[in-house]
Backbone bond lengths (Angstrom), bond angles and torsions (degrees), N, CA, C in turn:
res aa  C-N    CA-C-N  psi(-1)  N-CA   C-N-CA  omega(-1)  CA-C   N-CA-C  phi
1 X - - - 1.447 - - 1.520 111.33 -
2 X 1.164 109.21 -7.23 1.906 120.82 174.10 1.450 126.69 -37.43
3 X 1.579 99.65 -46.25 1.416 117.92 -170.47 1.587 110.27 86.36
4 X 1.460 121.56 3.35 1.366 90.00 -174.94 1.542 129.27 -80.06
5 X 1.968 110.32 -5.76 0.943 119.38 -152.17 1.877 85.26 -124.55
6 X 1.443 103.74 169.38 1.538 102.38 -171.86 1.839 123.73 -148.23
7 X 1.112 128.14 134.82 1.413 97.82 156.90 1.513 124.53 -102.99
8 X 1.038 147.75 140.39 1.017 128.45 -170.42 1.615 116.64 -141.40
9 X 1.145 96.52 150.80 1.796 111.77 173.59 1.626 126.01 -113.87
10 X 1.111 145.29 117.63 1.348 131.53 150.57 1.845 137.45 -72.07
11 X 0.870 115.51 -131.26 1.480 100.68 -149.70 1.850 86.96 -86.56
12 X 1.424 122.82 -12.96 1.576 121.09 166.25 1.587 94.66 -98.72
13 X 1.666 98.46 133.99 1.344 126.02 -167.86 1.459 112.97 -77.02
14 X 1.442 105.76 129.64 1.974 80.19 -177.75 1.581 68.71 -144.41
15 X 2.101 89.74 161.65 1.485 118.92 177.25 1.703 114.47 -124.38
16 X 1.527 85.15 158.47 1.673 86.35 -168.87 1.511 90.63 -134.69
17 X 1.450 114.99 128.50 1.326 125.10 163.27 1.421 123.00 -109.36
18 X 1.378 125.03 130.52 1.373 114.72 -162.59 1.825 105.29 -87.19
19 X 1.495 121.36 -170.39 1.153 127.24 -165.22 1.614 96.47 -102.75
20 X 2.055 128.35 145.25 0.665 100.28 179.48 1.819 132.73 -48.63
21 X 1.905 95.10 162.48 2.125 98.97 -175.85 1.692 91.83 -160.57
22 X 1.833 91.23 152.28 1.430 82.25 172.46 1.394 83.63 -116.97
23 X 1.611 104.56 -171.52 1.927 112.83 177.65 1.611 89.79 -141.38
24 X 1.033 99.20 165.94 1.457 116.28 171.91 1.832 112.84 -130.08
25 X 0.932 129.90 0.46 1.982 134.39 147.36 1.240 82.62 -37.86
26 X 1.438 80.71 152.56 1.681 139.81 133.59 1.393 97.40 0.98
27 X 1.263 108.11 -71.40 1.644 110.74 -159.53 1.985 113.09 117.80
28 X 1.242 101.15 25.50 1.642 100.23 171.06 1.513 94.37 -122.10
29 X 1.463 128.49 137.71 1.419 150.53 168.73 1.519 104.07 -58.30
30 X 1.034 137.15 161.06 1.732 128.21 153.20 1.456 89.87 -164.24
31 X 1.663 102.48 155.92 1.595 114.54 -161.39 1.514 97.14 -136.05
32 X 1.381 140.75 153.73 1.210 145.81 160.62 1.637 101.83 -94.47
33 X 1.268 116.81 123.04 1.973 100.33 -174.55 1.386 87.94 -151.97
34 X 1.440 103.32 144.18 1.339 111.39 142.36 1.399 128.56 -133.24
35 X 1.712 111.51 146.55 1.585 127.07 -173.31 1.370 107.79 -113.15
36 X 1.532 93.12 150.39 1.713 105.78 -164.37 2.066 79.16 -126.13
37 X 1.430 115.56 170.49 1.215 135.78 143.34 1.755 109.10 23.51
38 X 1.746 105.68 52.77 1.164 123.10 175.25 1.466 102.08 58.22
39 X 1.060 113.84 32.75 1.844 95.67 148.10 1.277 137.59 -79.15
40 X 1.183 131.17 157.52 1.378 128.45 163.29 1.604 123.20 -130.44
41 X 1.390 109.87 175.83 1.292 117.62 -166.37 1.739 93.18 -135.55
42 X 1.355 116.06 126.29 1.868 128.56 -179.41 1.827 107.81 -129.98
43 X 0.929 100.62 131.92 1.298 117.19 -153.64 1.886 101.90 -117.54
44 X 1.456 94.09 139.58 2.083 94.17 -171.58 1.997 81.19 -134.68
45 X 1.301 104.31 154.05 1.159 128.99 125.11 1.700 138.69 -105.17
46 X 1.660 84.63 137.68 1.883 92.30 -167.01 1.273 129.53 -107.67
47 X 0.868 144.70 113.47 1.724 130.98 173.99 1.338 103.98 -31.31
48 X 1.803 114.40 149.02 1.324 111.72 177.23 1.492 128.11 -49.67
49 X 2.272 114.92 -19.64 1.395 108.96 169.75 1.012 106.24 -81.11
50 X 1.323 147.83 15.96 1.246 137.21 -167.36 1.448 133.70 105.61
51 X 1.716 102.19 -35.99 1.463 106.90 179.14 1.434 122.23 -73.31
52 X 1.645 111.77 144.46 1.307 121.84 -138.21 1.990 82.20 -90.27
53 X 1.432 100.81 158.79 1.929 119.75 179.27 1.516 108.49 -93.25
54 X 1.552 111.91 115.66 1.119 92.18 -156.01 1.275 81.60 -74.52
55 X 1.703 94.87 163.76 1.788 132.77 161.02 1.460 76.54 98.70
56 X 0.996 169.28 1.07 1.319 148.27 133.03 1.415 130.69 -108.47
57 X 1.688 116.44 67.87 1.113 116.81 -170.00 1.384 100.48 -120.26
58 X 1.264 140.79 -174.37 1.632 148.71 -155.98 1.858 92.53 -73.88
59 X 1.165 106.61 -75.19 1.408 108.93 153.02 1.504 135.35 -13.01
60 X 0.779 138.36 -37.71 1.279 155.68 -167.21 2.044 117.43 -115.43
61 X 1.532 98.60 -18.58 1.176 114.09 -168.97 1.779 100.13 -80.54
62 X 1.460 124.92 133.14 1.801 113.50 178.83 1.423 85.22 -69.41
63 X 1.403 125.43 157.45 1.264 137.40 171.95 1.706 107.89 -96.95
64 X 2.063 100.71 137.36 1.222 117.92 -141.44 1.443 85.15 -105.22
65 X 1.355 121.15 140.75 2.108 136.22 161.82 1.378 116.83 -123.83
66 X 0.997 107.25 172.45 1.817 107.17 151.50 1.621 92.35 113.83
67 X 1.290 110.77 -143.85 1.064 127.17 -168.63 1.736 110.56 -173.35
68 X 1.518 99.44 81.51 1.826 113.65 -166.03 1.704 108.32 -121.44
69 X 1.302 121.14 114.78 1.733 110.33 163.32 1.825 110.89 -61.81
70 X 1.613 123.64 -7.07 1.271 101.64 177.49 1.787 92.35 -160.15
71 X 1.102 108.11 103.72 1.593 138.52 159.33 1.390 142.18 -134.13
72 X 1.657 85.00 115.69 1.572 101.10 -160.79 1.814 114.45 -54.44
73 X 1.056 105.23 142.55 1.600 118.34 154.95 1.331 129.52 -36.47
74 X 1.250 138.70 125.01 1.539 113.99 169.25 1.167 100.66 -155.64
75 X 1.679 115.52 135.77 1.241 118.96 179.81 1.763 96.74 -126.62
76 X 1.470 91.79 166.70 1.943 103.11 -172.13 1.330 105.19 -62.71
77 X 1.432 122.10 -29.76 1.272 119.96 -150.95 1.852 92.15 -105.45
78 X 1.539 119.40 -1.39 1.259 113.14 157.43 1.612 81.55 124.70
79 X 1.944 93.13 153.05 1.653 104.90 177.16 1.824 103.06 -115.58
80 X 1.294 122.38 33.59 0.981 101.49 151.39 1.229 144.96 -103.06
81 X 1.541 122.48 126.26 1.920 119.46 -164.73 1.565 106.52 -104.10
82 X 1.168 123.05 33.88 1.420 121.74 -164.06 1.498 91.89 -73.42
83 X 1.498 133.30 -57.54 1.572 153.89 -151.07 1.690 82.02 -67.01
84 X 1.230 126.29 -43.71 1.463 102.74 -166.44 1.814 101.39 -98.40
85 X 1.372 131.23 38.37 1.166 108.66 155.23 1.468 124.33 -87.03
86 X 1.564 99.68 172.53 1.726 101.49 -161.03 1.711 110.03 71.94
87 X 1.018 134.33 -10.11 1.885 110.54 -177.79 1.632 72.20 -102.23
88 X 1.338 83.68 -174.67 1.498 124.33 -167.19 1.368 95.96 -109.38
89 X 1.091 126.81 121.62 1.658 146.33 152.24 1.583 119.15 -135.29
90 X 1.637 111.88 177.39 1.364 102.10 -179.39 1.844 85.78 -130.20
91 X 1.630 114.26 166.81 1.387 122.34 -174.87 1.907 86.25 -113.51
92 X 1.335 94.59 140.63 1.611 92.95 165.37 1.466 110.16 -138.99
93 X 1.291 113.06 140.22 1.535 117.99 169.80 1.272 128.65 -108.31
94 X 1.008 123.25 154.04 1.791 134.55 159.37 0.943 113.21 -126.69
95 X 1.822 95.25 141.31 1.551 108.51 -143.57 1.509 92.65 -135.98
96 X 1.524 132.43 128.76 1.385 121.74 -174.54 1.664 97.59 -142.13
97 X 1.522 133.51 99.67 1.125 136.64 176.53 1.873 117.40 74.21
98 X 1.633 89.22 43.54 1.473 110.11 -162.91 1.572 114.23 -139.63
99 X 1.605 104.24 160.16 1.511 107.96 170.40 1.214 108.50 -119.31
100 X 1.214 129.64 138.46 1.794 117.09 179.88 1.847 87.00 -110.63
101 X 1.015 126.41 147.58 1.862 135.25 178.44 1.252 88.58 -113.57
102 X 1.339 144.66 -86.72 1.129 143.01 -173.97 1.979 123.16 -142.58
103 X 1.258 101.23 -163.99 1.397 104.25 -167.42 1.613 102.33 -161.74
104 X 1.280 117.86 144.58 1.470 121.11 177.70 1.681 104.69 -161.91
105 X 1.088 95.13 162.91 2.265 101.36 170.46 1.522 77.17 -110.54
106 X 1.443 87.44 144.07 1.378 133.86 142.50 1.185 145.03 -106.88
């Protein structure tokens, strides 16, 4: 959550999906990100093959700006992940004129 390290995208959009993980939080996502010149950062949860849950897919995610070490997740179909702790899934982002630092449940 430091910031010293980064992923990043410019004005061509690129995504990063992590390897399967479980969490044990609460069940709310939160991201450290920063946006330059209207970028954003949209956030999916995946089944461990990949396929996206519905009501939490990139789509569905409000799209994230600014420049925050702790901002919550939120999707239309609701940000709570409590029901899926313990399985195995992966979190994936898209990142368009952005830095993502990190990500954790809470």
């Amino acid at each position: 959550r430091d910031g010293f390290a980064s992923l990043d995208a410019g004005v061509e959009a690129g995504e990063v999906i992590t390897r399967p993980l479980t969490f044990s939080g609460s069940g709310t996502l939160c991201v450290n990100l920063q946006t330059e010149n209207g970028g954003t950062v949209r956030a999916a949860v995946l089944e461990d093959d990949g396929t996206p849950i519905p009501g939490l897919q990139y789509e569905s995610c409000d799209a994230m700006s600014g420049d925050s070490v702790r901002l919550p997740v939120a999707w239309a179909g609701g940000d709570e992940l409590s029901a899926l702790k313990g399985r195995y899934l992966r979190f994936g982002f898209r990142l368009e004129r952005a830095r993502i630092y990190s990500f954790w449940v809470e």
